[in-house]
DORO-825649 format. One line per 2 residues: number of its first residue (from 0); their letters; for each residue x, y, z of C-alpha. Coordinates in nm, 4 decimals. Layout:
BEGIN
NUM = a = X Y Z | ...
END
This chain:
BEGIN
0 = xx = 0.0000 0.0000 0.0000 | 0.1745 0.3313 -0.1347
2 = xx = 0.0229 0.7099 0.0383 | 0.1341 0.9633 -0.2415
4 = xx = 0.1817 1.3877 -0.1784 | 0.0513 1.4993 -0.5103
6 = xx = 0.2207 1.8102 -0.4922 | 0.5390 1.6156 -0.3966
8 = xx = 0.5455 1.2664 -0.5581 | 0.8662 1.1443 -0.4824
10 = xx = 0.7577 1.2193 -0.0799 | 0.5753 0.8612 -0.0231
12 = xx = 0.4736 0.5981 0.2408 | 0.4645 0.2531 0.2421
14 = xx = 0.2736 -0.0246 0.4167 | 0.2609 -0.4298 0.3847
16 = xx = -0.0501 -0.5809 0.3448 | 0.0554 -0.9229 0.3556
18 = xx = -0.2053 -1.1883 0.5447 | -0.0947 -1.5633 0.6198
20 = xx = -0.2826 -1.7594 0.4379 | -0.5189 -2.0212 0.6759
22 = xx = -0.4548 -1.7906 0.9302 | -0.5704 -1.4712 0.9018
24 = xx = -0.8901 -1.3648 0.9837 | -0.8544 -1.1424 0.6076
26 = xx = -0.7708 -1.4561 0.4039 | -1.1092 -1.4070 0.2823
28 = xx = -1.2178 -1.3655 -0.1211 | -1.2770 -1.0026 -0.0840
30 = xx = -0.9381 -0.9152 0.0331 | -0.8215 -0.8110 -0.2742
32 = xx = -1.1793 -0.6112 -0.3037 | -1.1227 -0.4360 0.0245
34 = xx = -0.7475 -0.3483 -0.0910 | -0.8199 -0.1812 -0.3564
36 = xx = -1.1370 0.0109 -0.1824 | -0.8804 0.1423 0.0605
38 = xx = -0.6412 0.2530 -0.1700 | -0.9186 0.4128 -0.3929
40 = xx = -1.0480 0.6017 -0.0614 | -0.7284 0.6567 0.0714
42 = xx = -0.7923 1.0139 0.2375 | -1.0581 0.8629 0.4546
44 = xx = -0.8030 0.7223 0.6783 | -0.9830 0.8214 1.0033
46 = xx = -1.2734 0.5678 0.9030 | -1.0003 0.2823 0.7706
48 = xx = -0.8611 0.3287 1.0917 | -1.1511 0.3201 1.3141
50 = xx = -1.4178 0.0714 1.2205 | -1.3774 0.0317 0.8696
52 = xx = -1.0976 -0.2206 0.8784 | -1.1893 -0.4344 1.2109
54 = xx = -1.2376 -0.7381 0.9609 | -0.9109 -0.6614 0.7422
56 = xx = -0.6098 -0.6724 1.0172 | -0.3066 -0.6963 0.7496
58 = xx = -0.5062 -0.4022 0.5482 | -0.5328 -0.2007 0.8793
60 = xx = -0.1531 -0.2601 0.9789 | -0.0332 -0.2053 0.6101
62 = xx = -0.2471 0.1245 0.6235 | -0.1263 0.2395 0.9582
64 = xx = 0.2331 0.1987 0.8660 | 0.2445 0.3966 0.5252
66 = xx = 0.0820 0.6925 0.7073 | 0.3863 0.6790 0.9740
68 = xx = 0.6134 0.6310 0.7000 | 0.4558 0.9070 0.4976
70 = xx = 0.3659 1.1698 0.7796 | 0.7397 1.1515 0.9542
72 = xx = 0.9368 1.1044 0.6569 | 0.8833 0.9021 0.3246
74 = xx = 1.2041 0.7426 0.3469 | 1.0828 0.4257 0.5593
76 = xx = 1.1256 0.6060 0.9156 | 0.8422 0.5367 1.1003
78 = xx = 0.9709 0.5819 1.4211 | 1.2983 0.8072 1.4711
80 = xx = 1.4703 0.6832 1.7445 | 1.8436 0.5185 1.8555
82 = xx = 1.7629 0.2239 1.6611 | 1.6663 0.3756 1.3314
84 = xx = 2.0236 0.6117 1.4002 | 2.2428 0.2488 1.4032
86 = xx = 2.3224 0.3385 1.7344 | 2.1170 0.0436 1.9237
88 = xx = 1.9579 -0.2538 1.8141 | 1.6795 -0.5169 1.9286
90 = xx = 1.8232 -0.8431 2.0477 | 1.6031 -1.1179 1.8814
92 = xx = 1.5262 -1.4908 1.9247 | 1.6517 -1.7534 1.6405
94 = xx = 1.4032 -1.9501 1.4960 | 1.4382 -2.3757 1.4326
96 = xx = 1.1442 -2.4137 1.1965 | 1.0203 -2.8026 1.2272
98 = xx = 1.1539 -3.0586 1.0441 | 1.3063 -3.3767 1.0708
100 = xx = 1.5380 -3.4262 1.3664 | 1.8778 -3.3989 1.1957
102 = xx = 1.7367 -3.1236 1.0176 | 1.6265 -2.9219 1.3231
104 = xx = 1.9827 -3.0633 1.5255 | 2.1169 -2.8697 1.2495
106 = xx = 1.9088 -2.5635 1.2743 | 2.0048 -2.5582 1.6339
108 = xx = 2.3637 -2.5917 1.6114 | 2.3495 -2.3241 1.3255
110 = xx = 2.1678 -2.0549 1.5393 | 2.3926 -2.1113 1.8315
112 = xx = 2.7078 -2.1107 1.6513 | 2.5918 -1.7505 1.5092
114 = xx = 2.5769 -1.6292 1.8352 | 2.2000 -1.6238 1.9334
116 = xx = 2.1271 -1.6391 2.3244 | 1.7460 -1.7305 2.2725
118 = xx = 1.6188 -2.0011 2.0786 | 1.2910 -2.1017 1.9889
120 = xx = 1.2012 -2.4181 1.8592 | 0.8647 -2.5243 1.6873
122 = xx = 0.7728 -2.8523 1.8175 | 0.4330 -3.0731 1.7547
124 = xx = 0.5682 -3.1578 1.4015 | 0.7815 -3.5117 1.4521
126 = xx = 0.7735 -3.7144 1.6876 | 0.7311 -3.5902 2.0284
128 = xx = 1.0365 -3.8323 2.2412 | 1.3147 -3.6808 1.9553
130 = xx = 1.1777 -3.3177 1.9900 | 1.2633 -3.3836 2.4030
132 = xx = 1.5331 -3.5630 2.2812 | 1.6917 -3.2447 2.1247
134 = xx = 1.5847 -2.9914 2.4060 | 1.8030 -3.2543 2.6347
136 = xx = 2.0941 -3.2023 2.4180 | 2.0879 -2.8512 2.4370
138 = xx = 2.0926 -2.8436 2.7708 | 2.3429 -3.0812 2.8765
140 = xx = 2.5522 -2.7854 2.6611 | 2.4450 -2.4776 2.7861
142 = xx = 2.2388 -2.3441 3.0990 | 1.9632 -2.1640 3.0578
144 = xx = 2.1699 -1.8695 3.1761 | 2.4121 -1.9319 2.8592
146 = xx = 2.0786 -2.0536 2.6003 | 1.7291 -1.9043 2.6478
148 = xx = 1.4834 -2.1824 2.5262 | 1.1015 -2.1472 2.3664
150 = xx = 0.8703 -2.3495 2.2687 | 0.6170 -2.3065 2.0245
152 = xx = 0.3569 -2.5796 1.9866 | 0.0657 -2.4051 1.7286
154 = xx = -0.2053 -2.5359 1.8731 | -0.0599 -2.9279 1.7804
156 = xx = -0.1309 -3.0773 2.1705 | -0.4847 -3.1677 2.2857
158 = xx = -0.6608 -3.0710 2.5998 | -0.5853 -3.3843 2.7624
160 = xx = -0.2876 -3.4543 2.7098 | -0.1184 -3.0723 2.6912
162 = xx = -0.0581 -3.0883 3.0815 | 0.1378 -3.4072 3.1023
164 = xx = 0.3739 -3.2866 2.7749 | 0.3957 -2.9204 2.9714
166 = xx = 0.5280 -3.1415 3.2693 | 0.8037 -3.3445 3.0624
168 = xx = 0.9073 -3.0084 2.8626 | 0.9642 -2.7984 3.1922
170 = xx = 1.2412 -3.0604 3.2894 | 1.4742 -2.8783 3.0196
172 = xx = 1.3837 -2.5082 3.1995 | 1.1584 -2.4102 2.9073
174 = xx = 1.1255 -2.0151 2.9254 | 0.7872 -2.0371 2.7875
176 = xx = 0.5595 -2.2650 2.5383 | 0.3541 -2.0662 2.2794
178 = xx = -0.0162 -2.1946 2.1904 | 0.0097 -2.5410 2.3222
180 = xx = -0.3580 -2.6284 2.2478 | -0.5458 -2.4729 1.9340
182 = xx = -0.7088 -2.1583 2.0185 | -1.0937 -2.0718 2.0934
184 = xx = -1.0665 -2.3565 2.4014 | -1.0898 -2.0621 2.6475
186 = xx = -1.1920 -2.2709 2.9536 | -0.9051 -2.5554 2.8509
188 = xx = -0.6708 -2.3054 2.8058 | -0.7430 -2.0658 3.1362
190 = xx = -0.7118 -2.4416 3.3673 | -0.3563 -2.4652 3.1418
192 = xx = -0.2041 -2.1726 3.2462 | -0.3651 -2.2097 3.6181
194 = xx = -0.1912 -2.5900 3.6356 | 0.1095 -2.5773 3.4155
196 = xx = 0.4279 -2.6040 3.5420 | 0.5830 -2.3950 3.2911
198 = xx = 0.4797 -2.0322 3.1437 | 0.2584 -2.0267 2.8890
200 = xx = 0.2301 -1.7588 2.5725 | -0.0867 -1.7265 2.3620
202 = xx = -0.0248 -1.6689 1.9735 | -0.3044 -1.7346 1.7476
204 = xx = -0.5607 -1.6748 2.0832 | -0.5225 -1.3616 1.9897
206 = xx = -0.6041 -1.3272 1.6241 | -0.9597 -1.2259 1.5524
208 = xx = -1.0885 -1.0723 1.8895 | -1.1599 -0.7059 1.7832
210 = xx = -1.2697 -0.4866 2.1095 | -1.1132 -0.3680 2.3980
212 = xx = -1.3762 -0.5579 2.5747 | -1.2999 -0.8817 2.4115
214 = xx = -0.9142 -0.8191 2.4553 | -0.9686 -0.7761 2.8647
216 = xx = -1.2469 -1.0480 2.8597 | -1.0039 -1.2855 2.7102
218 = xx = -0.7211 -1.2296 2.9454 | -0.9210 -1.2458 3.2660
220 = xx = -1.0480 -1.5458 3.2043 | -0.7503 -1.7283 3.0661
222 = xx = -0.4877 -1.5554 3.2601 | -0.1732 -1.6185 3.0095
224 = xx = 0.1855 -1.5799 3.1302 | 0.2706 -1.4174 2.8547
226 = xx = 0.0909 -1.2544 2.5035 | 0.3180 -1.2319 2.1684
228 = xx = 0.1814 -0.9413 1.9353 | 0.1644 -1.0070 1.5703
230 = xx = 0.0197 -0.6370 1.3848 | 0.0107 -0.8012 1.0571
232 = xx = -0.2544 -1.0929 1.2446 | -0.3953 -0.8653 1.4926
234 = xx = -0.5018 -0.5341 1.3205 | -0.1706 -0.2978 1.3276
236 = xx = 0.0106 -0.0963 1.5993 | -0.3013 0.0334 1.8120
238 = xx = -0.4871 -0.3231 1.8150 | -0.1522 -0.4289 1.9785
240 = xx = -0.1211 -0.1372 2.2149 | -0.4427 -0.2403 2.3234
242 = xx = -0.3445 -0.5676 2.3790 | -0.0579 -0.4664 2.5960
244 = xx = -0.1903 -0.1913 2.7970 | -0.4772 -0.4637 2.8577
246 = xx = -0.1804 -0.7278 2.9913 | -0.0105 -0.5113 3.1982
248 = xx = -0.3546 -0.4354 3.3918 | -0.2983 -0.7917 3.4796
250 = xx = 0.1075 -0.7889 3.5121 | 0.1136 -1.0275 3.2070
252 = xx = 0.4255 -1.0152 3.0175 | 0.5068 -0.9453 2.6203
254 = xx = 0.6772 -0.9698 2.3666 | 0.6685 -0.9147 1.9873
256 = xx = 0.6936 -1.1321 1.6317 | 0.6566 -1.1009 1.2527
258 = xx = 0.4819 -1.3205 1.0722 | 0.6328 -1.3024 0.7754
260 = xx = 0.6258 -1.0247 0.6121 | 0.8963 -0.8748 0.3525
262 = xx = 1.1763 -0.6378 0.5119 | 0.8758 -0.3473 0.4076
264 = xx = 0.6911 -0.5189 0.7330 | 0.9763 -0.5975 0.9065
266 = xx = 1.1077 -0.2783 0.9154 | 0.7839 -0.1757 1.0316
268 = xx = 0.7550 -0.4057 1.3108 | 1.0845 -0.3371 1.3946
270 = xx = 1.0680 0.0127 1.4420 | 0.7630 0.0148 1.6547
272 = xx = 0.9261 -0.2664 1.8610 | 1.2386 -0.0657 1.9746
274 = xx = 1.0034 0.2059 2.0707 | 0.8314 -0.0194 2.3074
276 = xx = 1.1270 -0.0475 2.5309 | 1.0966 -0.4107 2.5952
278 = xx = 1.4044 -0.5602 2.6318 | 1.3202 -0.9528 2.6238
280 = xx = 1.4319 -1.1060 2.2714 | 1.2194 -1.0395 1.9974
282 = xx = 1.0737 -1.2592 1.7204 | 1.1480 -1.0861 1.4328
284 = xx = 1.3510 -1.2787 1.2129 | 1.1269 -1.4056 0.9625
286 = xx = 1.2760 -1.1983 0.7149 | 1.5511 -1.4131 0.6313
288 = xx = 1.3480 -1.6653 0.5339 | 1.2760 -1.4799 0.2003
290 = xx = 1.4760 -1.5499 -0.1304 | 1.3631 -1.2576 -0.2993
292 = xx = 1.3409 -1.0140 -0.0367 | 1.4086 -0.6692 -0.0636
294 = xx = 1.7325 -0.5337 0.0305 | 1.7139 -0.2646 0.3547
296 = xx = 1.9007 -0.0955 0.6154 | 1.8144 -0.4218 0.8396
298 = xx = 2.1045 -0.6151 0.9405 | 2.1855 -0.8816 1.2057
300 = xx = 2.4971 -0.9388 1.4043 | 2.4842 -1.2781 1.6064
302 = xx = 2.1344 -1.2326 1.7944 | 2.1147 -0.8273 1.7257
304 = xx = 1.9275 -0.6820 1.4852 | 2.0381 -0.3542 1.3462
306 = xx = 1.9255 -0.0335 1.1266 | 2.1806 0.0813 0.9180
308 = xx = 2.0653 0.4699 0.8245 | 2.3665 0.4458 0.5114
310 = xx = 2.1807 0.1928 0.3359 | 1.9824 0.2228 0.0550
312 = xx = 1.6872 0.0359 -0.0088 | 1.6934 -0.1124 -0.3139
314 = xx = 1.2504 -0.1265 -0.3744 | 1.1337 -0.1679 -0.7554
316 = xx = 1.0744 0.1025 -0.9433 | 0.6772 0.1027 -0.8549
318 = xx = 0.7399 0.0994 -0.5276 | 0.9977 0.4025 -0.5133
END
């Protein structure tokens, strides 16, 4: 999504629209509809960003973050600050994607070598004795002082048998497990948190609830350890501000990921992130999963992720 100054057209802003397929509440026929609605109707911003957009999240978050972009600069600084000046940087967590167990022993050993203090590990995808297997390798190497460990199930345990699995995981001094049963299992999830004997992180829980109400509702009743903010899933920078001036009513912790999105989202994300002032390891490394990605100021030494203000980006021609 491109915001234009007619009297000024190289001046622009830029937003990602970019929802996960199966996932997002806007992976709906009409999302292309919708798109091009908004972009038609572009000056009517204060409606996008009110109500008109509560069933288009990406749309919302792409929309909010060209404005930024356009309004404080054009040149993809949305929010001035240390980080954006190379002078500071947001420590982030490295991913192991599932796979076979060779394949994430490798992923492991790859992320640790590069220097990354937190790792976090999808698990639910092979068999659950070598995915326990490889957490007790890890730590017979390093403390959890030395090697921060997460978990992130998606939803792959059931009810009755999450608690059990929680129990066996904890023995490796799991930090936290994300989504450990699929979401919308309130009551399953709320005795979960109250029983397990390690912290527990709702993910997808969060995408599709749309009010303040709902947002508050939901955490009182399940009572998380911890939330993890997604814009792209969850409706943009003020759907997640809501979310987290909602879990610190309740002293619940935070912390933030991308979801894929090009370095255009990413750089986004990662903006708004540093201006948060949480200092836990972020999940915003996605990025590098791209072949094709477009080239930014966003770099990463070991576990740090940088802006480097003397780099170009190199967009296409349409987007520039």
């Amino acid at each position: 999504m491109m915001i234009r100054d007619k009297a000024n057209p190289e001046k622009n802003g830029i937003g990602e629209c970019a929802p996960l397929k199966g996932l997002s509440v806007d992976d709906r026929p009409d999302f292309e509809k919708m798109l091009g609605k908004v972009s038609s109707e572009i000056n009517n911003y204060s409606y996008w960003l009110g109500e008109g957009l509560k069933d288009f999240p990406s749309i919302k978050f792409g929309l909010e973050a060209a404005l930024l972009d356009f309004c404080n600069s054009g040149k993809r600084i949305l929010y001035p600050s240390a980080f954006t000046e190379g002078k500071d940087f947001i420590r982030i967590n490295g991913l192991v994607w599932m796979g076979d167990f060779d394949r994430m022993k490798k992923q492991v050993h790859e992320k640790i070598t590069a220097g990354f203090h937190c790792i976090k590990m999808k698990i639910g995808a092979i068999d659950f004795e070598k995915e326990l297997l490889l957490l007790k390798i890890i730590r017979e190497n390093y403390s959890e002082r030395e090697i921060e460990l997460r978990v992130d199930a998606n939803g792959a345990f059931s009810p009755s048998e999450a608690l059990k699995k929680l129990e066996q995981l904890s023995k490796f001094r799991i930090h936290s497990i994300e989504q450990p049963i699929k979401q919308g299992q309130w009551k399953e999830m709320a005795e979960l948190c109250r029983k397990t004997s390690m912290p527990v992180a709702l993910d997808e829980e969060l995408i599709g609830i749309k009010s303040k109400e709902e947002k508050k509702k939901l955490l009182s009743e399940i009572n998380p350890q911890y939330i993890i903010l997604k814009p792209t899933l969850v409706g943009g920078f003020s759907e997640s501000l809501d979310w987290i001036n909602a879990a610190k009513e309740k002293n619940i912790g935070w912390w933030v990921t991308s979801s894929l999105e090009s370095n255009i989202g990413l750089n986004a994300i990662a903006q708004w992130t540093y201006a948060l002032g949480n200092s836990m390891p972020q999940g915003l490394g996605t990025g590098q999963l791209f072949t094709n990605n477009f080239d930014c100021p966003l770099h990463l030494t070991s576990d740090k992720l940088y802006f480097n203000p003397e780099t170009n980006w190199n967009l296409p021609e349409m987007l520039s």
